[in-house]
C-alpha positions as CSV (number, residue, x, y, z in Angstrom):
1,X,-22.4,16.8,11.5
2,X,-25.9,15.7,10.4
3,X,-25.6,11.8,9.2
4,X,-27.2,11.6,5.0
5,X,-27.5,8.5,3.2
6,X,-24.3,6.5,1.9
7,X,-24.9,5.8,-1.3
8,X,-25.7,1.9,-1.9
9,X,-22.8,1.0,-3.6
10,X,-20.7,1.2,-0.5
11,X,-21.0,-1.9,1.3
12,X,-21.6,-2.3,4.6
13,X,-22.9,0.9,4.8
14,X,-25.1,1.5,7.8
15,X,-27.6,4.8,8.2
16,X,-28.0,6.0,11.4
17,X,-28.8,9.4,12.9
18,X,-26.5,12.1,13.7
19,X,-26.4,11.2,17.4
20,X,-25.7,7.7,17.4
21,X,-23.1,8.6,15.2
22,X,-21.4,10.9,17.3
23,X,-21.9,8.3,20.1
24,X,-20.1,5.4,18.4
25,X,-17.2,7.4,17.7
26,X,-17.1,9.0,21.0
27,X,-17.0,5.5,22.6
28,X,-14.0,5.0,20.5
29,X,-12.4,7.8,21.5
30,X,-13.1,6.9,25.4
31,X,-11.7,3.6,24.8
32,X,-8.4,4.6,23.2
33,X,-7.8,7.7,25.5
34,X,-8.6,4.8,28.5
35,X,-5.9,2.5,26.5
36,X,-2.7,5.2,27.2
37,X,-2.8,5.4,23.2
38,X,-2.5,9.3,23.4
39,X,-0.2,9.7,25.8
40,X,3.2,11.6,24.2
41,X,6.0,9.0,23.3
42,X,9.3,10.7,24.0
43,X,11.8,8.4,24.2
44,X,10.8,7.3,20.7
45,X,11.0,10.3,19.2
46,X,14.2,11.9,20.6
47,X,15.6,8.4,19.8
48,X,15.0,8.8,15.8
49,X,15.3,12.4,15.7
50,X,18.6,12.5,17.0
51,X,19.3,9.1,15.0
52,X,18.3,11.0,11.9
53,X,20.6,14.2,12.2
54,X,23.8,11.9,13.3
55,X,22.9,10.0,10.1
56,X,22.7,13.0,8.0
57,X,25.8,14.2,10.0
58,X,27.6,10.7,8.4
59,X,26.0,11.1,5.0
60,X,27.7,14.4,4.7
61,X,31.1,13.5,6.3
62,X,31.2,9.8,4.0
63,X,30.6,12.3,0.9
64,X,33.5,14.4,1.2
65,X,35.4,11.1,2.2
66,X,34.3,9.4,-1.0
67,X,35.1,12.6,-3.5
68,X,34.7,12.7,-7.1
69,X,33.1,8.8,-7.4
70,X,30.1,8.2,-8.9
71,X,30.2,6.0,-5.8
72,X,28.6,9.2,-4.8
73,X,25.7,8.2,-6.4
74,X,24.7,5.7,-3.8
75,X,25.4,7.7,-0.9
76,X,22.4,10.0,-2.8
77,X,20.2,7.2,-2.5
78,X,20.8,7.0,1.1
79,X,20.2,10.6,1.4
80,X,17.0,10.1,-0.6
81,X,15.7,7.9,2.1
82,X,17.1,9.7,5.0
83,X,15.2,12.8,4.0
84,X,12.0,11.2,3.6
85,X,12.4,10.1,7.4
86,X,12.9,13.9,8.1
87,X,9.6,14.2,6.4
88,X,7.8,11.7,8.3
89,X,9.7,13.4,11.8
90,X,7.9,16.8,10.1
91,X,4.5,15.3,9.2
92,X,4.1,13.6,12.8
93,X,5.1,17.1,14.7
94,X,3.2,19.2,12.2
95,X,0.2,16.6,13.6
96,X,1.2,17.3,17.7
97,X,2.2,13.7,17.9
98,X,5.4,14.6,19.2
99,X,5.3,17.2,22.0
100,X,2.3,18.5,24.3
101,X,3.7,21.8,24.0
102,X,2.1,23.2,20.4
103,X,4.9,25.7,19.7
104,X,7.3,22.7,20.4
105,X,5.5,20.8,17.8
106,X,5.5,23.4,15.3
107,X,9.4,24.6,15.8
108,X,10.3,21.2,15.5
109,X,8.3,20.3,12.1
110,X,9.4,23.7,10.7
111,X,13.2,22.6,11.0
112,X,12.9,18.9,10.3
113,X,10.9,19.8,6.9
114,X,12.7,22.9,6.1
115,X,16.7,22.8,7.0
116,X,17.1,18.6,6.9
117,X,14.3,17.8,3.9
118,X,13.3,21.7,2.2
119,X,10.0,21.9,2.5
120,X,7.8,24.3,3.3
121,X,6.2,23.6,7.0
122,X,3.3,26.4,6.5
123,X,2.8,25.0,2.7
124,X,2.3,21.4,3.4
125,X,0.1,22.1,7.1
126,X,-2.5,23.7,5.2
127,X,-2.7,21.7,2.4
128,X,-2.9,18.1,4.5
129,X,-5.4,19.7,6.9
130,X,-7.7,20.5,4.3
131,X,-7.2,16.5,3.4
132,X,-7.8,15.5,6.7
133,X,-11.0,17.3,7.1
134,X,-12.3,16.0,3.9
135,X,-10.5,12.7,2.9
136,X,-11.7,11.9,-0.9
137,X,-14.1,14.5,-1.1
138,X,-14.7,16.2,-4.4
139,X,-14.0,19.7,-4.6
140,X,-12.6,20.1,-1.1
141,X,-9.9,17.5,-1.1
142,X,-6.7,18.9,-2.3
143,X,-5.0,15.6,-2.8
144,X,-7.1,14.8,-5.5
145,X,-7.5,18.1,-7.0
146,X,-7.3,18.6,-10.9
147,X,-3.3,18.1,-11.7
148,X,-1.3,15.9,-14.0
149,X,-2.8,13.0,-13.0
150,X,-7.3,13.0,-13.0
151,X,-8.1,11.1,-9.9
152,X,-11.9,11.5,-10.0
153,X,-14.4,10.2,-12.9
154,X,-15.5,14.3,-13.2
155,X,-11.9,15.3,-13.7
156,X,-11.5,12.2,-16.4
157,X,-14.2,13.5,-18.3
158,X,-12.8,16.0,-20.0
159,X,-9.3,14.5,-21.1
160,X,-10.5,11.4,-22.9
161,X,-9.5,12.6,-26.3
162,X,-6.2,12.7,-27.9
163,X,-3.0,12.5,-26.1
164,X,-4.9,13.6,-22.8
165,X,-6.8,10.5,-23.4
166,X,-3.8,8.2,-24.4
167,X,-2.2,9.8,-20.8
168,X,-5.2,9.2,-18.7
169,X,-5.6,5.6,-20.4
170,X,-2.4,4.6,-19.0
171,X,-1.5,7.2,-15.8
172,X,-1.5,4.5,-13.7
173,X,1.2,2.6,-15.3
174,X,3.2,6.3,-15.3
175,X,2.5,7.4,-11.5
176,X,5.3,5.9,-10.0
177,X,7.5,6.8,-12.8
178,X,6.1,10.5,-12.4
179,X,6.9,10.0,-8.7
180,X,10.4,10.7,-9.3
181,X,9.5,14.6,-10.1
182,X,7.6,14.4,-6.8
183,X,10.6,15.7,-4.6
184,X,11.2,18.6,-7.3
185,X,7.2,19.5,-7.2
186,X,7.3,19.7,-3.6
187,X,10.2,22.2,-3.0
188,X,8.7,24.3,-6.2
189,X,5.0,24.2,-4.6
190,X,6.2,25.2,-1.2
191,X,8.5,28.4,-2.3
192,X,5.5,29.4,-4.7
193,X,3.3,29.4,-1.6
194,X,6.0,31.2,0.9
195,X,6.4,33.5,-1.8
196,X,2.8,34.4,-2.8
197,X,1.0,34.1,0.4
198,X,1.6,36.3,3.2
199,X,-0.7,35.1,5.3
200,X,1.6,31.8,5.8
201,X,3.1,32.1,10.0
202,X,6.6,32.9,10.2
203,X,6.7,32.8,6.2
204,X,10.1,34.9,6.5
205,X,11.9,32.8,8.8
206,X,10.7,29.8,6.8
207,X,11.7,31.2,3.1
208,X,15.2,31.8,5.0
209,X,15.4,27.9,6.6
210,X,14.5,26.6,2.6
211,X,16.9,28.8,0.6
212,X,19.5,28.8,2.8
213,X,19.7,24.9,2.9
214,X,18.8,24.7,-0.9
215,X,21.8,27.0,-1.5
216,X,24.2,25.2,0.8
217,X,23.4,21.9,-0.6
218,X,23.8,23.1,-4.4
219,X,26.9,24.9,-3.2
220,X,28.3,21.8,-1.6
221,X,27.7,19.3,-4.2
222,X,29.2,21.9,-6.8
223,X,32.4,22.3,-4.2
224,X,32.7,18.3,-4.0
225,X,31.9,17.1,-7.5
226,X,32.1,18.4,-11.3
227,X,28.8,19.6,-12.6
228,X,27.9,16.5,-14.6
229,X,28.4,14.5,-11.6
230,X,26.6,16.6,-9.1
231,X,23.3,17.2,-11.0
232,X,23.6,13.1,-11.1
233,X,23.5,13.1,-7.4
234,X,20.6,16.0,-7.0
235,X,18.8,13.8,-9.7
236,X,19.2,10.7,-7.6
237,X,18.4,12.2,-4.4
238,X,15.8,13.8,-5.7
239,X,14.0,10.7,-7.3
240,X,14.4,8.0,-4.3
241,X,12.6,11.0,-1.8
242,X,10.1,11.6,-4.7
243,X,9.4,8.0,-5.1
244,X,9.5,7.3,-1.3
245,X,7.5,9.9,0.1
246,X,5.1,9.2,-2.6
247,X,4.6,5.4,-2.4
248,X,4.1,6.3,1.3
249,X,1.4,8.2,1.1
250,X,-0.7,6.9,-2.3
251,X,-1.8,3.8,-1.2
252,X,-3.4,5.5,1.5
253,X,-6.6,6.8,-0.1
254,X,-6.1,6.1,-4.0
255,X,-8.9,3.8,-5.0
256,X,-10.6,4.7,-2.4
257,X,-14.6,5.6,-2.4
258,X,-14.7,8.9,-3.6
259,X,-17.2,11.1,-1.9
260,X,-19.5,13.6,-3.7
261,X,-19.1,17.5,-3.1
262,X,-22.3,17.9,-1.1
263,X,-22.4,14.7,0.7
264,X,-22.4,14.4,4.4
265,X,-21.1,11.9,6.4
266,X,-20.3,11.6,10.0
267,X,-16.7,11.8,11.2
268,X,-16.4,7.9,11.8
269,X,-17.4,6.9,8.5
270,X,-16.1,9.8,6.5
271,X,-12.4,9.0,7.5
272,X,-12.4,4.9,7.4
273,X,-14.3,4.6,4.5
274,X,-12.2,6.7,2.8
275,X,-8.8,5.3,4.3
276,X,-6.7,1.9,3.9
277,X,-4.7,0.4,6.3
278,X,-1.2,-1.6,4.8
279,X,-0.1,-5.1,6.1
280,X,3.4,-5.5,6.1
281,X,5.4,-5.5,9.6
282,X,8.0,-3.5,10.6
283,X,10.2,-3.0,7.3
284,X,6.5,-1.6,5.7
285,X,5.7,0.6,9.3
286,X,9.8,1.8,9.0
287,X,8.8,2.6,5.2
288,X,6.2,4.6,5.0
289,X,6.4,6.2,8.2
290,X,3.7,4.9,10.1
291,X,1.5,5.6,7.5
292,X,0.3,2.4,6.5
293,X,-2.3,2.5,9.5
294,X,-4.1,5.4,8.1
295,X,-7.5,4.3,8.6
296,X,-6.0,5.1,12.8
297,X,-4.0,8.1,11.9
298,X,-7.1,9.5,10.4
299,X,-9.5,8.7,13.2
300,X,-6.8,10.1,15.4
301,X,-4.3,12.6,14.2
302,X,-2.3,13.6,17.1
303,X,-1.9,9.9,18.4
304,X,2.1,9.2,18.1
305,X,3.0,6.8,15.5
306,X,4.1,4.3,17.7
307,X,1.1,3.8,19.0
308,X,-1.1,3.2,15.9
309,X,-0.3,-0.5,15.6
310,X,-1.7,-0.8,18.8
311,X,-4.8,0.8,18.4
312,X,-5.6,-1.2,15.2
313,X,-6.9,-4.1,16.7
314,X,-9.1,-1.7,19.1
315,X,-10.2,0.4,15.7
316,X,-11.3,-2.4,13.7
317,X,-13.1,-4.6,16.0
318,X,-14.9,-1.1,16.8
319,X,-15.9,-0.5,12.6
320,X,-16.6,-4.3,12.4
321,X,-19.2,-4.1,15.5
322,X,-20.6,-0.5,13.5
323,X,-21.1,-2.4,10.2
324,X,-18.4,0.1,8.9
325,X,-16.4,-1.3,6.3
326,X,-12.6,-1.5,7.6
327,X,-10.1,-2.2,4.6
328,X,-6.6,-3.4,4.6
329,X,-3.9,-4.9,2.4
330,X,-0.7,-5.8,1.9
331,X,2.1,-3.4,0.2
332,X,1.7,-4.7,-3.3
333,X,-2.2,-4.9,-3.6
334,X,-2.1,-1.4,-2.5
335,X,0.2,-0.6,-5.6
336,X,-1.8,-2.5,-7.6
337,X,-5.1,-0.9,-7.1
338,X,-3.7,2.6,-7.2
339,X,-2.1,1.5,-10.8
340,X,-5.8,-0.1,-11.5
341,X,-8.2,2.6,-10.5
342,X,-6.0,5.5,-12.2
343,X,-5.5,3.4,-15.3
344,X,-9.3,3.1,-15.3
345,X,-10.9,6.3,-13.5
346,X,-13.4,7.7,-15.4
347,X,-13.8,5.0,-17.9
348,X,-15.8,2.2,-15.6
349,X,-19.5,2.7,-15.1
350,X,-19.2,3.0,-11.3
351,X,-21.4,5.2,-9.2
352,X,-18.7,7.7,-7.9
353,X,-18.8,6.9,-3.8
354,X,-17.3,3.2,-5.0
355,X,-14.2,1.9,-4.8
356,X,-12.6,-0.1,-7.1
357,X,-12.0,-3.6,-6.7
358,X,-14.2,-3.7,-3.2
359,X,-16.0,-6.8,-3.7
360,X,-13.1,-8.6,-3.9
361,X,-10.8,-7.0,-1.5
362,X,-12.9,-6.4,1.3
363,X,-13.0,-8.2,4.3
């Protein structure tokens, strides 16, 4: 991909031609391959996918043990974040981090995401691809496509008046709140796809896997609990995965430089400048998933998630030697920009490839 201009307002941006682009990341790519960072970690995996469905086995058994409580209520919460691990088992498959084999791979995030957590496999894999090939990117980007929530000034534009304005004024205050509907907009935007596209692998098979757990768990809870109680628990178990899964992945690229439609960039700097890395140790990597070294994970996809905190210090003295900008945080001043820049997206006179609070964050 040729190399264009950045625009100025990204610091420590560095034009270069194509080639020497290509070469800097392909030097990082030697290095890491050299490091054993992409070799398959087994042990790892089988360890917490087994660990996750003798959990949910637990969950289950401790529900029918506990009966009509609103105790119950708690044991939804756990649920809530046992099934976002199941989503994180079915993101890092769904990527070939887990298996060599790339039917293994894909058999194994099909289950994990559709009979332990109900989402659709062949939804989501299409939809985060088109992120990963163009992080941030206007236009191409799904994840910041026109929705509830305007994440680009363009988008802004157009609902500054009235209650679209008063919303957009203070979105970022409401995101997390609305991250409690996340879990229900999932399941609904994954049988809309397996229903309406049939070009979607295996969508039969799939469609089964998510009804027939959706079913069963609905069935369950109404077997176990009266109504009132068990839409408490589906609320509950809905809301902590919602809010969970979410606040994994939003501080990831939210605030971020957002890229123009028809700019180029090379891979390198197309993927770190758009990505943030999130400081926190191992109660923040067990928390979101391994995502909180994104600026690696985007660099390389298939690399197993253990092995991203190892890379790091490989990645970012790399970027620092390029003159590209490597950005990372701790948990809460990632919450807090994301609340900042969608509080504020549209109304700042910013050139749109700049990020919000850069100057001071950076470095």
């Amino acid at each position: 991909m040729t190399a264009q201009p950045l625009t100025p307002a990204v610091p420590g941006a560095r034009r270069r031609p194509a080639s020497a682009a290509t070469s800097t990341y392909t030097e990082l790519a030697a290095t890491i391959r050299q490091s054993g960072l992409m070799r398959r970690r087994y042990a790892y995996y089988w360890t917490r996918m087994v660990g996750a469905v003798l959990g949910f086995g637990a969950l289950v058994a401790a529900m029918v043990l506990v009966g009509n409580s609103w105790w119950q209520l708690l044991l939804a919460a756990l649920l809530g974040l046992l099934v976002t691990q199941f989503g994180f088992l079915g993101h890092d498959a769904a990527h070939r981090q887990i298996f060599v084999s790339a039917a293994w791979n894909d058999w194994t995030a099909r289950i994990l995401s559709g009979v332990f957590a109900g989402l659709s496999y062949g939804w989501w894999r299409g939809k985060h691809n088109r992120h990963h090939a163009t992080p941030n990117q206007e236009g191409l980007d799904p994840d910041i496509a026109p929705g509830v929530l305007a994440f680009t000034r363009d988008i802004a534009a157009g609902r500054t008046a009235g209650a679209r304005g008063w919303f957009l004024r203070r979105q970022g205050w409401l995101f997390f709140p609305l991250l409690t509907l996340e879990g229900l907009n999932l399941h609904w935007a994954g049988l809309e796809r397996l229903f309406r596209d049939r070009e979607v692998r295996h969508r039969r098979t799939e469609a089964t896997l998510v009804l027939l757990r959706l079913g069963l768990y609905v069935t369950g809870l109404l077997l176990l609990l009266p109504p009132g109680k068990a839409v408490a628990f589906l609320a509950v178990q809905m809301a902590v995965f919602g809010v969970c899964l979410g606040g994994s992945f939003a501080p990831n690229h939210k605030g971020m430089p957002i890229v123009p439609r028809t700019m180029k960039l090379d891979f390198l700097q197309r993927q770190v400048l758009t990505s943030r890395n999130v400081r926190g140790g191992p109660v923040v990597d067990a928390f979101m998933g391994g995502l909180n070294y994104q600026v690696e994970h985007h660099l390389f996809p298939s690399m197993p998630r253990p092995n991203l905190k190892r890379a790091r210090p490989l990645v970012r003295a790399h970027c620092f030697a390029q003159g590209v900008p490597y950005q990372e945080v701790g948990l809460w001043t990632s919450y807090a920009i994301v609340v900042d820049y969608l509080n504020n997206v549209g109304l700042r006179a910013r050139d749109p490839f700049d990020c919000p609070l850069a100057g001071q964050l950076r470095g």
